[in-house]
SEDRENFI-164706 format. One record per atom (N, C-alpha, C): x, y, z; residue in one letter. Coordinates in steps of 0.2 Angstrom, whole numbers, padded with zeros to 4 digits, always signed. Each point is the difference from the previous one (the first is absolute). Layout:
<pts>
XYZa/...
</pts>
This chain:
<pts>
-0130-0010-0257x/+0006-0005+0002x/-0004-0006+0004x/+0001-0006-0003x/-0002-0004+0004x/+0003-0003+0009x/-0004-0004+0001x/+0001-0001+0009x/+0009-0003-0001x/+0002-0003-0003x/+0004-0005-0001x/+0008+0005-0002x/+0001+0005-0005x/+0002+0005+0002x/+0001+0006+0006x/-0006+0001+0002x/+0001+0004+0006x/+0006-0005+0006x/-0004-0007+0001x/+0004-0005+0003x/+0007+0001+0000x/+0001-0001-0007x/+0007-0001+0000x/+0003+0007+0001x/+0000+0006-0002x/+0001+0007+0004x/+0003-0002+0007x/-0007-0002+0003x/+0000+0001+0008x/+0005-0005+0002x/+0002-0006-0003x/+0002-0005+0002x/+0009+0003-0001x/-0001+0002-0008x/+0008+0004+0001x/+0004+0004+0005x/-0007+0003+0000x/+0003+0007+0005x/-0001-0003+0009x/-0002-0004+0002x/+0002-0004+0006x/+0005-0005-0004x/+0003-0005-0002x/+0005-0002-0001x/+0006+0005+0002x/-0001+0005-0004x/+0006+0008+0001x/+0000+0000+0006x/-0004+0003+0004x/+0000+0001+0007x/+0005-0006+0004x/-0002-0007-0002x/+0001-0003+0004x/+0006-0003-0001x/+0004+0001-0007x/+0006+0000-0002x/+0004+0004+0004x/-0004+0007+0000x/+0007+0004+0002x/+0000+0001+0007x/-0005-0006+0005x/+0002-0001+0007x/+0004-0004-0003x/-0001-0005-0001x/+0003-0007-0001x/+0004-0001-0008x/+0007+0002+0000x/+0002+0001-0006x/+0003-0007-0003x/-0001-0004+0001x/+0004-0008-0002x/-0007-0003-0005x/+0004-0004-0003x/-0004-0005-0005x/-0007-0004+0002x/+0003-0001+0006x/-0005-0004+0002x/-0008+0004+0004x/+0002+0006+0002x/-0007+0003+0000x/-0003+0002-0007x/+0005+0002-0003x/-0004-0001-0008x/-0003-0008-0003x/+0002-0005+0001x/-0004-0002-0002x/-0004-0004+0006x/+0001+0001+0005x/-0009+0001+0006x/-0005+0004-0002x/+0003+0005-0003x/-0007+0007+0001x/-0002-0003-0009x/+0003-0002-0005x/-0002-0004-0005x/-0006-0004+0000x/+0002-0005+0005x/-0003-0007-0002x/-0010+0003+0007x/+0002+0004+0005x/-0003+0002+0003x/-0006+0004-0009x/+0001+0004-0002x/-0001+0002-0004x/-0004-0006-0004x/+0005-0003-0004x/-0006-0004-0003x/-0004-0002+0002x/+0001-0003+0006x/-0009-0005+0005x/-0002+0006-0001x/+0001+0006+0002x/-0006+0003+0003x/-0003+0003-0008x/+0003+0000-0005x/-0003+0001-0006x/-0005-0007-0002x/+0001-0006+0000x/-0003-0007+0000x/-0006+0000+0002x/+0001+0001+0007x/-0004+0000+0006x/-0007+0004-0001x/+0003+0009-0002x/-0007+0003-0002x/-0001+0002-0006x/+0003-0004-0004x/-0004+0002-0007x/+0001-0008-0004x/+0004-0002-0003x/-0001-0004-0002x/-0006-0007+0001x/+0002-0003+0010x/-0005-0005+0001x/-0007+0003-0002x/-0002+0007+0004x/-0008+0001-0002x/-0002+0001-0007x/+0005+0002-0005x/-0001+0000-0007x/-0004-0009-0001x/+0006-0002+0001x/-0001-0007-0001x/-0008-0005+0002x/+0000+0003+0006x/-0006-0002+0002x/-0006+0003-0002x/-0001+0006-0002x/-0004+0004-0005x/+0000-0005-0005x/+0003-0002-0004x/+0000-0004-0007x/-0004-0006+0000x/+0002-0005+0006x/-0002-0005+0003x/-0008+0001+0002x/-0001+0004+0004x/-0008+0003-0001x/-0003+0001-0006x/+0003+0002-0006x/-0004+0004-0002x/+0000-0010-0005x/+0005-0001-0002x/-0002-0008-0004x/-0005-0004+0005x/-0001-0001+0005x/-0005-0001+0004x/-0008+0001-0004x/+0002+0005+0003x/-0009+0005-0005x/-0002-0003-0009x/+0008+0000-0004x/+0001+0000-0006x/-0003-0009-0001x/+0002-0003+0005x/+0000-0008-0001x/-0009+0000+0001x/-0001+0004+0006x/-0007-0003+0001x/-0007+0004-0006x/+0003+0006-0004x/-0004+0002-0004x/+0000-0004-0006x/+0006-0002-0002x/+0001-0008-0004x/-0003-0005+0003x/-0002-0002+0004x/-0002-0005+0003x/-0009+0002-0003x/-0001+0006+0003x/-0008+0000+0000x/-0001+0002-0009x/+0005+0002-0004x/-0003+0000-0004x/-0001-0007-0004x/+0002-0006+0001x/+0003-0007-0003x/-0006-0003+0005x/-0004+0003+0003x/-0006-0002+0001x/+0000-0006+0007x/+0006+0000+0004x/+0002-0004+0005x/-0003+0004+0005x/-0002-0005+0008x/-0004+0004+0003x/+0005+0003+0006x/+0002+0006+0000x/+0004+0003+0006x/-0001+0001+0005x/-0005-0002+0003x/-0003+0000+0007x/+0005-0001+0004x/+0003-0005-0003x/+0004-0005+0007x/+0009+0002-0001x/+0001+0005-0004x/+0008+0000-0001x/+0004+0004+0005x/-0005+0004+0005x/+0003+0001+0006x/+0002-0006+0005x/-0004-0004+0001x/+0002-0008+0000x/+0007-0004+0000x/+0002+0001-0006x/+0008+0000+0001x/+0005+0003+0005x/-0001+0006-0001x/+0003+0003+0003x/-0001+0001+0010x/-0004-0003+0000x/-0003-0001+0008x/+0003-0007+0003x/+0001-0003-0007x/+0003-0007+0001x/+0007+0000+0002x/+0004+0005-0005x/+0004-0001+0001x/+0006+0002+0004x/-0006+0005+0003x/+0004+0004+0008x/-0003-0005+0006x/-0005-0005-0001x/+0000-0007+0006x/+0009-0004+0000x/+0002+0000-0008x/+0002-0006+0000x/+0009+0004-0001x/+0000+0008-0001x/+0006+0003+0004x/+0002+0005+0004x/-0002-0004+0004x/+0000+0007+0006x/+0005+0000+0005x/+0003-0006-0001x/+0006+0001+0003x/+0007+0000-0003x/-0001+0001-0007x/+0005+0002-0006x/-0001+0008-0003x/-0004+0003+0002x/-0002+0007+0000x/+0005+0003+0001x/+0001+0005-0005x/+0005+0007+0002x/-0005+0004+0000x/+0003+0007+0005x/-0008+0007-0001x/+0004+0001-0006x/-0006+0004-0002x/-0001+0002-0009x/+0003+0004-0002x/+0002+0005+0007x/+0005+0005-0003x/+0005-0003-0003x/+0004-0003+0002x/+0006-0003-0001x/-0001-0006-0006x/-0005+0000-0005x/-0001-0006-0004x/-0004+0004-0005x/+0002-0004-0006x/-0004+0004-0009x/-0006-0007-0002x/-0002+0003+0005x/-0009-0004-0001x/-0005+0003+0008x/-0005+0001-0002x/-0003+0001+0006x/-0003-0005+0004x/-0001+0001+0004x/-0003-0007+0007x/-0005-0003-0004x/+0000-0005+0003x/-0008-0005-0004x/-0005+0003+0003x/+0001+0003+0006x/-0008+0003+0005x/+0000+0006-0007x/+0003+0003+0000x/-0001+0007-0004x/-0002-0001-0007x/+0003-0005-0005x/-0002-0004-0003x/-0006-0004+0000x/-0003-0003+0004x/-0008+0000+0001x/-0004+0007+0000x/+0002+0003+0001x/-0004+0006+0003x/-0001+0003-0006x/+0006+0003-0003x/-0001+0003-0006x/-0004-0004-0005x/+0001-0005+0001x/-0005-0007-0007x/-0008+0002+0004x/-0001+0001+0005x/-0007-0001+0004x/-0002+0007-0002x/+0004+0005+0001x/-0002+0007-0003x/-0002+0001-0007x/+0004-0003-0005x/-0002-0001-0007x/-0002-0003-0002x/-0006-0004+0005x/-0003-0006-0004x/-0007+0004-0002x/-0003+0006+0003x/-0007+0000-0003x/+0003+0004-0009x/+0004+0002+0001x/+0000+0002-0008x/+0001-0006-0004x/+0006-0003+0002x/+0002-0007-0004x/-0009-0002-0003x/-0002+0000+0004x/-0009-0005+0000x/-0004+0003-0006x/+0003+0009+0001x/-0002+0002-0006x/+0003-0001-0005x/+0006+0000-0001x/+0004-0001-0007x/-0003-0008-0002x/+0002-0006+0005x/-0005-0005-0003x/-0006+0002-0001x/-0006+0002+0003x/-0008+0001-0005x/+0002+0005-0004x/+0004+0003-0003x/-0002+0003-0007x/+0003-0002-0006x/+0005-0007+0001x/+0003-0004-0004x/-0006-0006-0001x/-0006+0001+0002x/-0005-0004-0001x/+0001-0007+0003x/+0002-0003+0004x/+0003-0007+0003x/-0006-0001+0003x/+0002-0007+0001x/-0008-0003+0005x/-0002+0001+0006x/-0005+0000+0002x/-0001+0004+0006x/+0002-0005+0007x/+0002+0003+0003x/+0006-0004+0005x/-0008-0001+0005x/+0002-0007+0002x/-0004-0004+0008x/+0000+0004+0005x/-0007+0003+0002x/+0002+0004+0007x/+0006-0002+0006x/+0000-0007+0000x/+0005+0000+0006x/+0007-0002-0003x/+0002+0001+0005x/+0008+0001-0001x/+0002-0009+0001x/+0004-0004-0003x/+0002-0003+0002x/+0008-0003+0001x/+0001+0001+0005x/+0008+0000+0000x/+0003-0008+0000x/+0006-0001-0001x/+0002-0006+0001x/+0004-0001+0004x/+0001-0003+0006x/+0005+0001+0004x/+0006-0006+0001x/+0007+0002-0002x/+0004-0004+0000x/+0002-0003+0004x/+0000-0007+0003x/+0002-0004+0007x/+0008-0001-0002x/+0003+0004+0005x/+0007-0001+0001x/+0001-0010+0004x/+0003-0003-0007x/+0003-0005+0003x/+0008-0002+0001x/
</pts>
């Protein structure tokens, strides 16, 4: 039986409970809609953000096989938690993961990436990194 199923079980059999304190319509649909966020909240958004990582990986093993150099793609995402940090939801609450985490996982999968690029034969990348840094105007 999946998590999602058990959920809903437990979610009925508290909605009962709390019907038959509170027999009126409107505890039925409080212990409902209660019910849904908390279905949302732990299963759905972290599926969501699962998928979102995992395209992440998928973009940068395409990237290094098309022979581009991936050093720098955590980059992005470092940028773009400079340039929204004040628009940021925590990530519980959102179907995408943080840009910090998002860098991180890119920065974790780069020594493989590097492999998948040298076994598609590409050109041997410039020892140094070089970045390009965008001036906010």
């Amino acid at each position: 039986m999946s998590h999602s199923r058990i959920f809903d079980i437990i979610s009925i059999a508290l909605s009962l409970i709390i019907w038959s304190m509170v027999p009126y319509d409107t505890g039925s649909i409080f212990t409902e809609k209660i019910a849904e966020n908390m279905q949302e909240y732990f299963f759905s958004l972290p599926y969501e953000r699962v998928l979102e990582k995992e395209a992440d990986i998928v973009g940068m093993i395409l990237s290094a096989k098309a022979c581009f150099d991936v050093r720098n793609n955590s980059q992005f995402w470092h940028r773009m938690n400079d340039l929204s940090k004040e628009n940021e939801i925590p990530e519980f609450l959102s179907t995408h993961p943080s840009n910090i985490n998002r860098a991180k996982d890119l920065e974790d999968f780069l020594p493989q990436a590097l492999k998948i690029r040298d076994e598609c034969n590409c050109y041997k990348l410039p020892e140094k990194k070089f970045i390009k840094v965008l001036n906010d105007q």
